[in-house]
N, C-alpha and C positions, 0 to 999 in steps of 0.2 A: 631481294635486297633493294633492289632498283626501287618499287614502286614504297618503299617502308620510306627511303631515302627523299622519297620525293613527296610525300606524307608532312616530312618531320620539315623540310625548306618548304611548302607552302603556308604550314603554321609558324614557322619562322618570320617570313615575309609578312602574314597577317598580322601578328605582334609587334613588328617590326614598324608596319605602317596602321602600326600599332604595335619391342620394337619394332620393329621389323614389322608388328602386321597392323592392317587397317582394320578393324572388326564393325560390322552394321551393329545397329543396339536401336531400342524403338525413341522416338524423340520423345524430349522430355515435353511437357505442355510450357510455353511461353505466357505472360500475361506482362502488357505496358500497364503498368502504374502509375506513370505522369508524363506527358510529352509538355517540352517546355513549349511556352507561344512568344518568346523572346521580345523584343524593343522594349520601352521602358519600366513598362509594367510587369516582366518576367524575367528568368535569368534564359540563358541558353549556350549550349555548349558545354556540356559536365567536364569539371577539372579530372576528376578520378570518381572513385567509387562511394558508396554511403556507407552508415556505419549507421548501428540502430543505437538507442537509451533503451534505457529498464523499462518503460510502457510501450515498448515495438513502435515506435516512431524511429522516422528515417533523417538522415542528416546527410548533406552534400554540399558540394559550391560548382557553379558555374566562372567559366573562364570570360564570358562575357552578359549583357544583360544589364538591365537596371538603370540608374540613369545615364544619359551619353554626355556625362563630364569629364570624358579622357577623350574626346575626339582627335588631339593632336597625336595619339599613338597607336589610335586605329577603333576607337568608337567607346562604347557602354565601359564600365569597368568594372564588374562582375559581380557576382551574390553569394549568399548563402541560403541553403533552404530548406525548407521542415516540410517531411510529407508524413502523414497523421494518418493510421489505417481504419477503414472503415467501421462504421458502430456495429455494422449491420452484416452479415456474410452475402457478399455479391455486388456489396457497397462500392461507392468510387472512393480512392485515397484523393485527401485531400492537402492540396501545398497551400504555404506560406513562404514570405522570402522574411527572416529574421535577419537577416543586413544586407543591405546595399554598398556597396563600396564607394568612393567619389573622385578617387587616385588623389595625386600628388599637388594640384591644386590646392586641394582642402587638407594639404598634409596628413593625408589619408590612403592607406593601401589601393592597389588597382590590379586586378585581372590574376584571383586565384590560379595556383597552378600547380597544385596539387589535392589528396584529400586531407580529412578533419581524423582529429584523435579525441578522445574526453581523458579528462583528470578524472581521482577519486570525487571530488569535488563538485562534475557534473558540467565545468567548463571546456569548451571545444579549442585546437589548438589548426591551425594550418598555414599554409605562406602563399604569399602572392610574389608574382613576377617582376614587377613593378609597384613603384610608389611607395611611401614611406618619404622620410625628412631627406635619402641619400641623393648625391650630387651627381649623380649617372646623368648622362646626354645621350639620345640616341637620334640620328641622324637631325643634330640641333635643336632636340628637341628635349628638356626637362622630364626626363621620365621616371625619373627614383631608379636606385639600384635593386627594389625588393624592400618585403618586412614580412614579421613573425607576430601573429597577429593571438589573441585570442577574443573567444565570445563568451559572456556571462552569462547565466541564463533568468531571466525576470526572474524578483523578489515575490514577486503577487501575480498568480494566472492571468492572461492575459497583456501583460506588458511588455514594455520591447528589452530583447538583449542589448548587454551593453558589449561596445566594440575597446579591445584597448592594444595598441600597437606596443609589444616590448621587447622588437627592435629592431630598428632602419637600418637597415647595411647603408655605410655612411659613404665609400666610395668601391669603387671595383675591387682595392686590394682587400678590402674584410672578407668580399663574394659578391657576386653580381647574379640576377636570377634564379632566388631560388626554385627546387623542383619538388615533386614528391610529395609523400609523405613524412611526417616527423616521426620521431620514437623519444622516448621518455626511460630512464633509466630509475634506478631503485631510489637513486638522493633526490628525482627530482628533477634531472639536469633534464633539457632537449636535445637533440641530435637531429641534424640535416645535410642537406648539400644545395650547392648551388652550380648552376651547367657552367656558367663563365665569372670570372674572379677569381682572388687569390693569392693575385699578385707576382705569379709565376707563366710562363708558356708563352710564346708568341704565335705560334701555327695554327691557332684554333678557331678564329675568325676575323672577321675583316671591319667587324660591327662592335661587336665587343669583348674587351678587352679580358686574357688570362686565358686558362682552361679550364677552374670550374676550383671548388674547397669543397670539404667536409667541414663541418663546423661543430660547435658545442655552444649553449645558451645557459647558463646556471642561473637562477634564482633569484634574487634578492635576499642578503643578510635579512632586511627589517624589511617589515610591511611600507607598501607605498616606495622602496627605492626600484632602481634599477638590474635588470637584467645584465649580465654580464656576456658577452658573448668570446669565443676564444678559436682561432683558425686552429684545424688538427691536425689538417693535411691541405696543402696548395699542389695542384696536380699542375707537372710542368708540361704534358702530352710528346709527340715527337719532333725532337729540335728539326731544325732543316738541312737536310741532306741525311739525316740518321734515317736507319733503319728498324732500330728499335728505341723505345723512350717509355714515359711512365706513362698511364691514363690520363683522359680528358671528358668531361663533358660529363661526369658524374648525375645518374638519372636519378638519385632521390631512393626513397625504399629502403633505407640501409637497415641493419638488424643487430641487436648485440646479444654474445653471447654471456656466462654465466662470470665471467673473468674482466667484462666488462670491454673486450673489444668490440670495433663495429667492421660489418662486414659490408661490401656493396659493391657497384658495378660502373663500368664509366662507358657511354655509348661509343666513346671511339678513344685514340691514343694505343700503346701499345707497341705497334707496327707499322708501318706504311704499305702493307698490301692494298688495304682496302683507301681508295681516296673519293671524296665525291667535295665537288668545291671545295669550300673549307676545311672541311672535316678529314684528319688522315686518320687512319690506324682503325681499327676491326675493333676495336676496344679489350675492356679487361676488367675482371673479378679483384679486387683487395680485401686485406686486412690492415686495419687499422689496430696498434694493440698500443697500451694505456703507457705512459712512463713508468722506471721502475719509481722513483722518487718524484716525490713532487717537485710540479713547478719543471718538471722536465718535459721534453720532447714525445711527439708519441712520433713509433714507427709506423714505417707502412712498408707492407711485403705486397707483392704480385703473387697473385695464388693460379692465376690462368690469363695468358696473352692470347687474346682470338683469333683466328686466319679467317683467310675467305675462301677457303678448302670446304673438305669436308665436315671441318668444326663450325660450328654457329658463328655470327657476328653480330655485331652492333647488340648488345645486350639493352633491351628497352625500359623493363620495370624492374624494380627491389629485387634482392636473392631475399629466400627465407629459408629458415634451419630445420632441419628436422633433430629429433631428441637423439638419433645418435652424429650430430656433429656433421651431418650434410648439408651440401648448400643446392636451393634451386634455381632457375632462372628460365627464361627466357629471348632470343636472337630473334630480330628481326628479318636477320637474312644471312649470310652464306650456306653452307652444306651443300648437298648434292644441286640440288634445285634452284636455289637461292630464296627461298619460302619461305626458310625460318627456323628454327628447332627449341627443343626443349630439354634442356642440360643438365647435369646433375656434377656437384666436383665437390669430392670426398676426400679428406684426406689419408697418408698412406704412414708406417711406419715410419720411413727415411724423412719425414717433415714435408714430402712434397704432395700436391694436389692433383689430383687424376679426375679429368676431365672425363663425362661419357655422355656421349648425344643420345637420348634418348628414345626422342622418335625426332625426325625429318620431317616439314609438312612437305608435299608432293607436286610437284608441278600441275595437276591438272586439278591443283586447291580444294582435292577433298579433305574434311576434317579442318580445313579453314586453311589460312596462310595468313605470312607477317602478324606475329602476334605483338603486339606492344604494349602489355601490363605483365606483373609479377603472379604469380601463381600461390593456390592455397593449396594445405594438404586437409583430407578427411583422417578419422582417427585409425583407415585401417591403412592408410599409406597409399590412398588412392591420390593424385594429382590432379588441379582444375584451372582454367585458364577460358581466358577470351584469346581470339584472334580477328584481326581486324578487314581480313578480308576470306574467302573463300566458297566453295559451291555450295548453292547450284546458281545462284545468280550474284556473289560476289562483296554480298553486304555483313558476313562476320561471321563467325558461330561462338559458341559454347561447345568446349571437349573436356572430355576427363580423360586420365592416361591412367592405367592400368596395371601394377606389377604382374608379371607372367613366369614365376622360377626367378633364376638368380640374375639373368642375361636381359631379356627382353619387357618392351612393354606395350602394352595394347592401348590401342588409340579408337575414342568412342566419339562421332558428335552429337551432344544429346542438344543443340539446334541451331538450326540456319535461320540468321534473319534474313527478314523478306524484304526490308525496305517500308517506306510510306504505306499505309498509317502504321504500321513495324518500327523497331528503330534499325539503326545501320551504320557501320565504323565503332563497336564495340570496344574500347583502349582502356579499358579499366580492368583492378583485379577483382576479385568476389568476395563477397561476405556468405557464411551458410546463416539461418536461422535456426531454432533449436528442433524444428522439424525435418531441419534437412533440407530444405528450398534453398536456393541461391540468387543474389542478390547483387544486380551490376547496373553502369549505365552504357549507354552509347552517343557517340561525339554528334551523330547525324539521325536525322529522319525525324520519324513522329509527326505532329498532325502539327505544328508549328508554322504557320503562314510569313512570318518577320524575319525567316533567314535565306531566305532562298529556294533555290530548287533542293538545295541539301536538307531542309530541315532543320529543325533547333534542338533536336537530342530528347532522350528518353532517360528513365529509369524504369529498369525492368525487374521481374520474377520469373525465373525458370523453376518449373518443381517435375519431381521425378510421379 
């Protein structure tokens, strides 16, 4: 938990200033797709993961890159990018950046920080951290509170997407940073969350202001108006001196079910076992469920309060459902180890939710550790996941988890990155292709000269 914890305040600070068994399985074959080469001309640093169009082309955003018109908040202010698969079998993919961002100067978004969704309609939907028309200040400096951005995509091959912001979180109490990914519901509406805002909480940092909201974006009546946006839930986290309290710091990934609640996770609040500066509480699993009447309130229930026991903590990326009514997730750290785990919380007759850790990663980080993305299922109930660090030299793997009978489940890593020219720091979830291949990025490494010793991040292909 320690080094996830120390992960999540380094990125801070740089945004700021700006069961039971392990089983062997043969590795899958790895292949880099694109290493970004970062400074002005590239993006670097993948927000989250890609998502293909109908011709298998790849779509993503980077958290930084492109031009360096956000200097005052800690440099580039981020992209979007298109990577086009080869004509030829053996071919290189080749990128494109379809938008630059320019932040809050040019009243314009800064520094994606999450991934991309498509409409029917073939436009792309994501949010940035910063920037937009909102009045956020962060250490006196003008940085927007965030916005919800979408991309059009050219009228006639070869032209550029158009960028259109629809909507600036105007001050902290609407939501301040948002996270994740979106979801989109049957009318239309979008659904998010944002880590700080809301308008509620004081214990949750010292920078910025609340513990974080779920939001809802509706539409425009008529063509050309405005987006409506509507807070669902303001998470208060835990008051001071309490012991227990609601969620904070909401990570984005939320999911709805068929009745039109959204379910999601908050990286900490909850409790007060787990504290690390800021941040108190081990976090917690919610239901958000709809009003009975309109124009009414939505509720929100705790479905699971985290310890820093032998249950997981600090939940990183989105829960997803499975078809019968289950939720997934995954902790970056407590349980035996402090590794990590990967959870499953089911509900039961009596309305309450039964938590079950499913596999533990292990202290001597085989099979990976600190995993921090949301997890996909294949169609036979197999489980898939990055982790962001573990053996044999420390730079991430790729696992899938296994049902084994009713109790247990089997844990595979089909691969260890290697680091440069590999990529390394894996925090994304996956996408499969219709062949089965999977499809992520990673925060570090690749052959990227413009960022450091770290590297400026990859998108990769795993196939079986």
């Amino acid at each position: 938990m320690n080094r996830n914890r120390k992960c999540r305040a380094v990125l801070a600070v740089f945004t700021v200033i700006l069961v039971l068994a392990s089983a062997a399985s043969a590795e899958w074959k790895e292949k880099v797709l694109y290493s970004f080469q970062g400074g002005t001309n590239d993006g670097s640093v993948p927000a989250e993961g890609v998502v293909f169009d109908s011709q298998g082309n790849l779509y993503g955003a980077t958290t930084d890159g492109g031009p360096a018109t956000c200097k005052p908040i800690g440099g580039a202010c981020g992209t979007v990018f298109q990577l086009t698969p080869p004509a030829h079998k053996g071919g290189s993919w080749t990128e494109a950046l379809i938008y630059q961002f320019h932040g809050k100067g040019s009243n314009d978004a800064s520094v994606p920080n999450g991934g991309l969704i498509w409409d029917a309609a073939g436009n792309l939907y994501g949010v940035t951290a910063y920037g937009g028309t909102g009045g956020c200040v962060l250490l006196g400096v003008p940085a927007g509170c965030g916005a919800v951005y979408e991309l059009s995509p050219p009228k006639q091959k070869g032209g550029a997407w158009t960028e259109t912001i629809l909507y600036s979180f105007p001050t902290a109490k609407q939501g301040y940073l948002p996270n994740g990914n979106l979801v989109f519901d049957s009318a239309g509406n979008l659904y998010g969350a944002t880590v700080f805002g809301g308008g509620k909480g004081t214990t949750c940092n010292k920078f910025y202001q609340y513990c974080g909201a779920v939001f809802e974006l509706s539409p425009p009546k008529t063509k050309g108006g405005k987006w409506t946006e509507k807070v669902l839930h303001s998470f208060k986290g835990v008051a001071p001196g309490a012991q227990f309290g609601d969620g904070a710091n909401p990570n984005g990934g939320l999911v709805l079910d068929s009745n039109g609640a959204v379910y999601g996770a908050t990286y900490s609040g909850g409790n007060n076992n787990c504290n690390y500066e800021d941040e108190i509480g081990c976090g917690t699993a919610f239901k958000l469920m709809p009003p009975s009447t309109k124009g009414g309130a939505w509720t929100e229930k705790q479905l699971h309060v985290f310890t820093a026991g032998g249950d997981g903590a600090s939940p990183n990326g989105g829960l997803i459902l499975d078809a019968n009514g289950a939720l997934y997730g995954t902790g970056g750290g407590g349980a035996d180890h402090g590794q990590g785990v990967v959870f499953r919380l089911k509900g039961t007759r009596s309305g309450r939710w039964k938590d079950t850790t499913l596999y533990h990663f292990p202290s001597n980080g085989q099979n990976g550790s600190s995993p921090l993305a949301g997890l996909i299922l294949d169609a036979k109930g197999n489980l898939y996941g990055t982790a962001s660090g573990g053996s044999p030299v420390g730079d991430g793997t790729v696992f899938r988890l296994r049902p084994v009978g009713d109790q247990s489940w089997e844990c595979a890593t089909l691969y260890d990155f290697k680091g440069t020219p590999d990529g390394s720091w894996p925090a994304s979830s996956l996408i499969f292709d219709a062949a089965g291949n999977l499809y992520g990025t990673t925060k570090e490494s690749g052959t990227g000269q413009e960022c450091g010793n770290y590297g400026c991040g990859t998108v990769f292909e795993v196939s079986p």
